[in-house]
C-alpha positions in Angstrom: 290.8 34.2 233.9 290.8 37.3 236.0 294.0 39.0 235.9 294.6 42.1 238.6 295.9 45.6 238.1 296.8 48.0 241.1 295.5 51.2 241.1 297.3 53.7 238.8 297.5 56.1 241.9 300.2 53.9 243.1 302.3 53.8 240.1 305.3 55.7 239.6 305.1 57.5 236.3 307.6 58.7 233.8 308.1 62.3 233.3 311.5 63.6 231.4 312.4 65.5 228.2 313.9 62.6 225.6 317.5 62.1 225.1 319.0 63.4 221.7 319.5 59.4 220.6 315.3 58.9 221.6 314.5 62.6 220.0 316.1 61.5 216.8 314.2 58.5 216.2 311.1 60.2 217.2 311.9 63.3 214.9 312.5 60.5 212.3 308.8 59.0 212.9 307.3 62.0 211.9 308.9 61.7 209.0 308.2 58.3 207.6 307.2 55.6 210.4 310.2 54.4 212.4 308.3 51.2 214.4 309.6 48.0 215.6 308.0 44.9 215.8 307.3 41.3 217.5 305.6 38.8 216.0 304.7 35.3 217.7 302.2 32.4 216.7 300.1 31.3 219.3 297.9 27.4 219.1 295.3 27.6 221.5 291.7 29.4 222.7 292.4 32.9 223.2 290.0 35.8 223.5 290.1 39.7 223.0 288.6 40.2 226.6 291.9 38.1 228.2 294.6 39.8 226.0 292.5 43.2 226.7 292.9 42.2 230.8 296.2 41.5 230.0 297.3 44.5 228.4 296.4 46.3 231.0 298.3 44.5 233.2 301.6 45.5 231.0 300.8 48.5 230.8 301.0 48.9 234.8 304.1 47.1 234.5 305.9 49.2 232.4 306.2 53.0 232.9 307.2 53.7 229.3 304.3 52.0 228.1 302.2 54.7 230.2 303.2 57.8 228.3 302.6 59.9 225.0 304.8 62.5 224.2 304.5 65.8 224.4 306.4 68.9 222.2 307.1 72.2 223.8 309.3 74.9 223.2 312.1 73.2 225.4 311.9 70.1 223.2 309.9 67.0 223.3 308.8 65.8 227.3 307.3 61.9 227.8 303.8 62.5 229.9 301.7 60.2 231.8 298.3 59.3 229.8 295.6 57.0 230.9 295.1 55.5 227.4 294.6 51.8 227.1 297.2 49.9 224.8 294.9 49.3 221.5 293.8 46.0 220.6 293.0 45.1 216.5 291.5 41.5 216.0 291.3 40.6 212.6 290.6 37.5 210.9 293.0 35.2 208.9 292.3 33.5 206.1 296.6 32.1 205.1 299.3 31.5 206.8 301.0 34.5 205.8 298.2 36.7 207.0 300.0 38.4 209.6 303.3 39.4 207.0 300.3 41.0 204.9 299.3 43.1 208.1 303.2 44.4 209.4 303.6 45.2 205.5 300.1 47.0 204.9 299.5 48.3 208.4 302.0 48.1 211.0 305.3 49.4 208.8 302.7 52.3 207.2 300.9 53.7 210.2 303.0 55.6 213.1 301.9 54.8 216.9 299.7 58.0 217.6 303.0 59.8 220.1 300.3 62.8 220.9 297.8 60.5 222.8 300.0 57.9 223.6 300.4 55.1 224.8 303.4 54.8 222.6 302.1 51.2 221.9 299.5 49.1 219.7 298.5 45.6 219.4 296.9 43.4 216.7 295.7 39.4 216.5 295.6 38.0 213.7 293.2 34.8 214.1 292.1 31.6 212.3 290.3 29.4 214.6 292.8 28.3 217.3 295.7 29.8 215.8 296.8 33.3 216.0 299.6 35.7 215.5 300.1 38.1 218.3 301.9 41.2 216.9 303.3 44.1 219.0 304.2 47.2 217.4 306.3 50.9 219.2 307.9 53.2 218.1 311.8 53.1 217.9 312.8 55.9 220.3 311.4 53.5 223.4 312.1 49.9 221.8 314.8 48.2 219.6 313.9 43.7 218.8 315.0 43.0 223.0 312.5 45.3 223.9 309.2 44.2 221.7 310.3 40.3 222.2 310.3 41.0 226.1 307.0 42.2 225.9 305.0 39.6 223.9 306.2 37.4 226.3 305.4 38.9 229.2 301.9 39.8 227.6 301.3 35.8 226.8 302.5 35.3 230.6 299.9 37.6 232.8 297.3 36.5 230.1 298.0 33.1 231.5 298.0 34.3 234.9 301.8 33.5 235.7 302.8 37.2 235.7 304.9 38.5 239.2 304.0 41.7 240.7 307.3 43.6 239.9 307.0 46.5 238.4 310.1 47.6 236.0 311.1 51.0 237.4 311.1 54.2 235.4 314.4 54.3 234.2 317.1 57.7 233.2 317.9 57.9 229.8 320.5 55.9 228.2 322.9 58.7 227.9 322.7 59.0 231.5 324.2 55.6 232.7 326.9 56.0 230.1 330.4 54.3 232.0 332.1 57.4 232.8 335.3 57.3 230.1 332.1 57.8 227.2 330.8 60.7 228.6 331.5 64.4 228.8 334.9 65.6 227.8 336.5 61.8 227.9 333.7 60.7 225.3 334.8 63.7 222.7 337.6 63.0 222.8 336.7 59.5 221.9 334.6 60.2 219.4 337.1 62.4 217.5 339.6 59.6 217.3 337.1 56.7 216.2 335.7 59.5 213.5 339.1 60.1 212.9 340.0 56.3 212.1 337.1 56.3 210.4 337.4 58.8 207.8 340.7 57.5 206.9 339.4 54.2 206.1 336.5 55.9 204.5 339.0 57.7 202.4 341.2 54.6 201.3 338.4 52.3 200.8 336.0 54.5 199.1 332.8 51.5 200.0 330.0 51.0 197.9 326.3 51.9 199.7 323.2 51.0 198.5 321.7 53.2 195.6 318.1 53.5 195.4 316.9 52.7 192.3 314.7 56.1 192.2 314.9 58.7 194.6 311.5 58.4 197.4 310.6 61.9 199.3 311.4 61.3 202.7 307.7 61.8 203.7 306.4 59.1 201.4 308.6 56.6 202.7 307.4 53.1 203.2 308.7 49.8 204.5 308.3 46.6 203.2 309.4 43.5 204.2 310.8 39.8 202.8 311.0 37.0 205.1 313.2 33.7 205.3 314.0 31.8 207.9 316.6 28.7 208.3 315.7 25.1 209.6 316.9 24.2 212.9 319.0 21.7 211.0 320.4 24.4 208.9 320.8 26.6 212.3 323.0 23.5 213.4 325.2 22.8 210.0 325.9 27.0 210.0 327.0 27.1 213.5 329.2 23.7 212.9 330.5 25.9 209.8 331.0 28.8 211.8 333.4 27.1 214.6 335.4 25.5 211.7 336.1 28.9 209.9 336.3 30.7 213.2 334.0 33.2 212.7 330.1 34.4 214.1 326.5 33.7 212.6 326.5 37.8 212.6 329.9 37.6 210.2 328.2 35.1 208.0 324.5 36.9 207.3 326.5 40.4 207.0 329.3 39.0 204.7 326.0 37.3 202.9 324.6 40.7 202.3 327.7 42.4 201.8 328.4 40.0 198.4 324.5 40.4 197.4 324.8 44.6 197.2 328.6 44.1 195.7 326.7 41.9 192.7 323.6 44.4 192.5 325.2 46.7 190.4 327.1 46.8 187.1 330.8 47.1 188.6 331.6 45.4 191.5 333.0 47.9 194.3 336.3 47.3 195.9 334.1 47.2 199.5 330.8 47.7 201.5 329.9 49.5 204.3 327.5 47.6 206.7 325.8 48.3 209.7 325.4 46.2 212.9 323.8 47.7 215.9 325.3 46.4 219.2 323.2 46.0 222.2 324.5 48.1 225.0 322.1 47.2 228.0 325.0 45.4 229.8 327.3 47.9 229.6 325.4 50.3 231.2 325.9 51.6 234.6 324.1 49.8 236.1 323.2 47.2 233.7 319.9 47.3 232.5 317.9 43.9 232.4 316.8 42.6 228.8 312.9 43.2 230.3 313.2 47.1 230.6 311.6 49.1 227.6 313.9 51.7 225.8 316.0 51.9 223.1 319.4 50.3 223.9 321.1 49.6 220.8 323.5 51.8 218.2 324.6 51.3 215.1 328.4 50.7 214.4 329.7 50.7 210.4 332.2 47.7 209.0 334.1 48.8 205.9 334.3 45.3 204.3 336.6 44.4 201.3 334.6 42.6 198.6 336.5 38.9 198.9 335.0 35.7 196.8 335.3 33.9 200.0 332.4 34.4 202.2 334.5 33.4 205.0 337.0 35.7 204.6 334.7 38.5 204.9 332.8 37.0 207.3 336.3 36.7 209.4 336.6 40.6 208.6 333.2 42.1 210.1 333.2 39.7 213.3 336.8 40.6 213.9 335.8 44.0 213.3 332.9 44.8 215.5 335.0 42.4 218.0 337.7 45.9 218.0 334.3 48.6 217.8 332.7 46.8 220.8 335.7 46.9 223.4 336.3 50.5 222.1 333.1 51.8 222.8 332.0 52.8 219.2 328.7 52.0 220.1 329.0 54.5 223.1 330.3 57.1 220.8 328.0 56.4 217.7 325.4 57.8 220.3 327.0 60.9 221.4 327.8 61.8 217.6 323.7 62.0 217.7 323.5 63.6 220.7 326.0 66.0 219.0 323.9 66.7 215.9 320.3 66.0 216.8 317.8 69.3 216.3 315.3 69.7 218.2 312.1 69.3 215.8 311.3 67.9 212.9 311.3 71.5 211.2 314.9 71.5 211.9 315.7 68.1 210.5 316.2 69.0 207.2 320.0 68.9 206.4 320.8 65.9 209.0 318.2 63.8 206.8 319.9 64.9 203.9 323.1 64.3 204.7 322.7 61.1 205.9 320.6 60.9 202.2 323.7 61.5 200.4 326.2 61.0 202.4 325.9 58.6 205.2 328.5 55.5 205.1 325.8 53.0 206.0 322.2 52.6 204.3 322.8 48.5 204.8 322.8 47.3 207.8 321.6 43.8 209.8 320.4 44.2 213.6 320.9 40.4 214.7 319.9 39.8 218.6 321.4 36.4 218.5 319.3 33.5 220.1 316.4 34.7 222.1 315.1 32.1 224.3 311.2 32.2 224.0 309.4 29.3 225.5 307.9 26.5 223.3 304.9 26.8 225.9 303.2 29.3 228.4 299.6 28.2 230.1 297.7 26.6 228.0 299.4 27.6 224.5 302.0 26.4 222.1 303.9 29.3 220.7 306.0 29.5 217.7 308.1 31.6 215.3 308.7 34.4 217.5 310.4 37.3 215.6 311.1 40.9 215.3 311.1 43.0 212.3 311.8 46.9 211.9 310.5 50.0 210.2 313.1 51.6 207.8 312.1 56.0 208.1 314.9 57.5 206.5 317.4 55.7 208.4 318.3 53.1 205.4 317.3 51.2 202.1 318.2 47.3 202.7 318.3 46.1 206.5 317.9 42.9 208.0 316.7 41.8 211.3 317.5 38.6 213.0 316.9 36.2 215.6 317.1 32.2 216.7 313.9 31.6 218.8 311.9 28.2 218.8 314.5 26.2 216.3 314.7 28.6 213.7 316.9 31.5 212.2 314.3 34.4 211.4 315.7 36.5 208.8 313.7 39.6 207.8 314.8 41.7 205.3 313.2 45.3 205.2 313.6 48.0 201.9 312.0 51.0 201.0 309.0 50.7 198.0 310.1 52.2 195.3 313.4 53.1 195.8 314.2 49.6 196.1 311.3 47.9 193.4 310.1 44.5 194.4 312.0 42.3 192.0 315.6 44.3 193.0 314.5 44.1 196.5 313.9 40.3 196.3 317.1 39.6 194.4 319.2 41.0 197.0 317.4 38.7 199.4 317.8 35.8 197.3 321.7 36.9 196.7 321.9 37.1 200.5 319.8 33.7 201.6 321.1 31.3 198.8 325.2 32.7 199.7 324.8 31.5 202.9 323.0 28.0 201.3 326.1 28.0 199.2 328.2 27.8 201.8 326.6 25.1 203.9 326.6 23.1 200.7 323.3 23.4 200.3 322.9 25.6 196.8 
């Protein structure tokens, strides 16, 4: 199947220092690797020579997936490069072959940012079936992003692929509605950090504590996976209408109870993370199919209940207020306040967030993501994202509904969370929400 690239003298190419939200997470990359990932199963022929052809046809696509990036004494620059988006194939011998590559090679090894492209690719294959991961770096992709782009890989393999081109967009920053940006957005931010610190104050919440400190530089992710049936999908979304509350308020308020259990006492609350997707807000909007990052992280101070629900009422309701305030708006001008410039410089932001950051848990759920059941010739399955951890946290989950299921990875740090704690908190977590589907 032939598949046709226009000339790269034709294509607009990307050339702009980072934003301070995209130099943080490439400043945190250096440290430990900070990568995001898509996963989907593939039952068909495929050969490296079609997903090669096809690669290169993304790469024309995208700009950002045309760059490496390059540090100068003004800061770090993306620059064109002609490098080809890498291709592993590697052969599978179990089912759970390609959680055994993400946890031994993808979370451990950064994406090479000097050469570029700020992208890699790896099949794992056992006859007819193989799992198609996709791995960049988090300062130009959050789960939308890599998802997007294992599809539209799969689609110009097949030959189905348009000729549009995404353009080369600003940074984020940059289309920020007007009331979240200069002098308007500080004076945001100081009354949401404001609000903030008083809860923070009253509420004193629990984080997670590592069970033994892990230098920052050694720093590796590992990751759990469970997923729900599509009937269990159903019965928790029934569940969910009758308590009035979201899927998000369940998983959170699930994690939430497992951390408040971890430890000898049990804390009066928890802070948890949730990062909110921001793409639509932008102006203009930016389409689900353009790579970036386009998500921040907003905290929920959650009183420990016994009722799941009740808690679960709590952090929907919650992120319900941050989102029509902005939060997520101001979350990234606090970094764009406090970002250095290198990694040299990094020092006491990673420490304070270290020892004094209100989140360290946190669950990055993108909802249901429509991925199709077919494309060309091949039945697809179990498409997924997962996420690299760096120094930005010790327990975080990522989710998403695609092809009947509820995908629920749960990344940790080795060693500061062992194995057996890490997979009792994901036990905790999995069998509360069981528990209250009546299903324990």
């Amino acid at each position: 199947m032939a598949i046709d690239a226009p000339a790269r003298a034709v294509l607009p190419e990307v050339r702009r220092p980072l934003s301070p939200l995209e130099r943080w997470y490439w400043i945190a990359d250096q440290v430990s690797p900070l990568n995001v990932i898509a996963r989907v199963r593939v039952t068909g022929r495929l050969t490296p020579s079609l997903l090669r052809q096809a690669l290169g046809a993304l790469r024309v696509r995208h700009p950002l997936l045309r760059v490496a990036i390059e540090s100068g004494a003004d800061g770090p620059c993306f620059v064109p490069t002609d490098a080809p988006i890498p291709l592993r194939w590697v052969a599978g011998t179990a089912d759970d072959d390609w959680l055994r590559q993400i946890n031994e090679h993808e979370m451990v090894q950064a994406v090479d940012w000097r050469t570029g492209p700020l992208c890699r690719t790896v099949v794992v294959t056992n006859d007819d079936v193989h799992d198609l991961i996709l791995t960049l770096p988090h300062c130009i992709a959050d789960g939308t992003t890599v998802l997007s782009l294992v599809k539209d890989w799969l689609t110009l393999a097949a030959g189905r692929g348009s000729d549009v081109r995404e353009p080369g967009l600003p940074a984020s920053e940059e289309m920020f509605p007007r009331r979240h940006r200069g002098r308007a957005g500080a004076r945001r931010l100081r009354w949401q950090r404001s609000r903030d610190d008083r809860r923070l104050r009253r509420l004193r919440p629990a984080r997670v504590e590592p069970s033994e400190f892990v230098p920052f530089t050694a720093r590796r992710t590992r990751v759990v996976h469970r997923s729900l049936s599509a009937d269990q999908v159903d019965a928790l979304l029934r569940a969910c209408r009758r308590e009035r509350t979201t899927v998000h308020g369940v998983l959170a308020a699930a994690m939430v109870a497992a951390v408040a259990g971890d430890g000898p006492e049990r804390p009066a609350g928890v802070a948890i993370g949730s990062p909110i997707n921001f793409r639509d807000g932008l102006v203009p909007p930016v389409p689900d199919t353009a790579v970036g990052t386009y998500v921040a992280t907003v905290g929920s101070l959650v009183p420990v209940e016994t009722s799941l629900w009740s808690m679960a009422r709590t952090i929907s309701r919650d992120l319900v207020r941050r989102k029509r305030r902005g939060e997520h708006f101001g979350m990234v001008n606090l970094v764009g306040g406090s970002c250095p410039m290198t990694v040299e410089e990094s020092a006491p932001l990673i420490d304070f967030i270290e020892t004094q950051g209100p989140v360290n848990l946190c669950i990055s759920n993108i909802g249901r993501y429509d991925f199709p059941a077919s494309i060309g010739p091949w039945q697809l399955s179990g498409a997924q994202f997962l996420a690299g951890l760096s120094v930005c946290g010790y327990f975080v989950a990522t989710v998403n509904t695609s092809h009947d299921r509820l995908h629920w990875n749960f990344s940790y740090v080795e060693g500061g969370l062992p194995r057996d704690r890490a997979v009792r908190l994901v036990a905790a977590s999995f069998d509360a929400v069981l528990a209250a589907l009546g299903e324990e």
